[in-house]
N, C-alpha and C positions, 0 to 999 in steps of 0.2 A: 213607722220607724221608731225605734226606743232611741231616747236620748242616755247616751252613756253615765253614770255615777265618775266612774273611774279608767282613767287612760293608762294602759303600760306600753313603754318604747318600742322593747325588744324581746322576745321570745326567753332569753336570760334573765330578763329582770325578774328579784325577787321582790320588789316594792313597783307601785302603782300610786299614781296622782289623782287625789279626789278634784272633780272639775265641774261639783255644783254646791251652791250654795246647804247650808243646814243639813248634812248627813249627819245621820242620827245613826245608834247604836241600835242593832237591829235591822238595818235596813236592808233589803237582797239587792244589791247591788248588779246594775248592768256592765260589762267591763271589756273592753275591747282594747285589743293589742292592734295599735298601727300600725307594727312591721309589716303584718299580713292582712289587718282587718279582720283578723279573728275574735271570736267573742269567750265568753264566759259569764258567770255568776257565782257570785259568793257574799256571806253577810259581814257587814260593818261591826266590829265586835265596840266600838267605842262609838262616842261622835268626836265627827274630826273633819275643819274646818277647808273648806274649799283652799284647794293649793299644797296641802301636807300631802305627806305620802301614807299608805298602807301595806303592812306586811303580807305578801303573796302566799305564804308557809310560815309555818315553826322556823324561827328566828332564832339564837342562839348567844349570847354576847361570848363577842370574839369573832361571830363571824363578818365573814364583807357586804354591805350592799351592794346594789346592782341595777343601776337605773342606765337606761340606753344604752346596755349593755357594758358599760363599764363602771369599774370601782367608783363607787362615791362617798367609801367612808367606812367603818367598824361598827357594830353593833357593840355599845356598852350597858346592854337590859336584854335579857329575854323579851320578845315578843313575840305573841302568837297571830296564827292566821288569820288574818281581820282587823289587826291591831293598827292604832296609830304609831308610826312613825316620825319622829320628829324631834329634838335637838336633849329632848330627855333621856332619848336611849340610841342615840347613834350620834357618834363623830365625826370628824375629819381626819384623815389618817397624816395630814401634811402637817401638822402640829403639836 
C-alpha cells in the first residue's frame, strides 16, 4: 500500500493538503481524494511544507479556492499545477 503525499476532500476541490513531512520540488506525488478513495498522481512543482495546500490546475488570480468543496478564499497570484498554495497567493474573501 502507498502512503499518500497529498489528500483532497472533494471531487471539486481545486487545491490538495500535503500530509508528509519534506516534499520536495519534484516529487511524483501519491494523491488521493477521500470523498471516493480515488487516487491520482502528479508532481510537486515547489517544496511545500506538511500541512500547506497545492494547486490541483492552473490557478488564476481572481479565481476561488475550493477545499472540501467549498469556497475558501480568492486567488491573489497565479499559480500553476503543482504549485504551493499558501497565504502569498490566496486570501480570505470575509475581509
Amino acid at each position: 500500500m502507498t502512503i499518500p503525499h497529498l489528500l483532497v476532500h472533494d471531487n471539486k476541490d481545486n487545491v490538495g493538503v500535503v500530509v508528509v513531512e519534506g516534499l520536495t520540488a519534484g516529487t511524483k506525488m501519491f494523491c488521493v481524494v477521500t470523498h471516493d478513495n480515488s487516487s491520482f498522481e502528479m508532481e510537486a512543482k515547489a517544496d511545500v511544507p506538511i500541512g500547506h495546500k497545492i494547486a490541483l490546475s492552473d490557478l488564476k488570480a481572481g479565481d476561488t479556492a475550493v477545499k472540501y468543496g467549498e469556497d475558501i478564499g480568492r486567488f491573489v497570484a497565479d499559480v500553476s499545477r503543482g504549485g504551493h498554495v499558501h497565504v502569498h497567493n490566496l486570501k480570505t474573501k470575509r475581509w
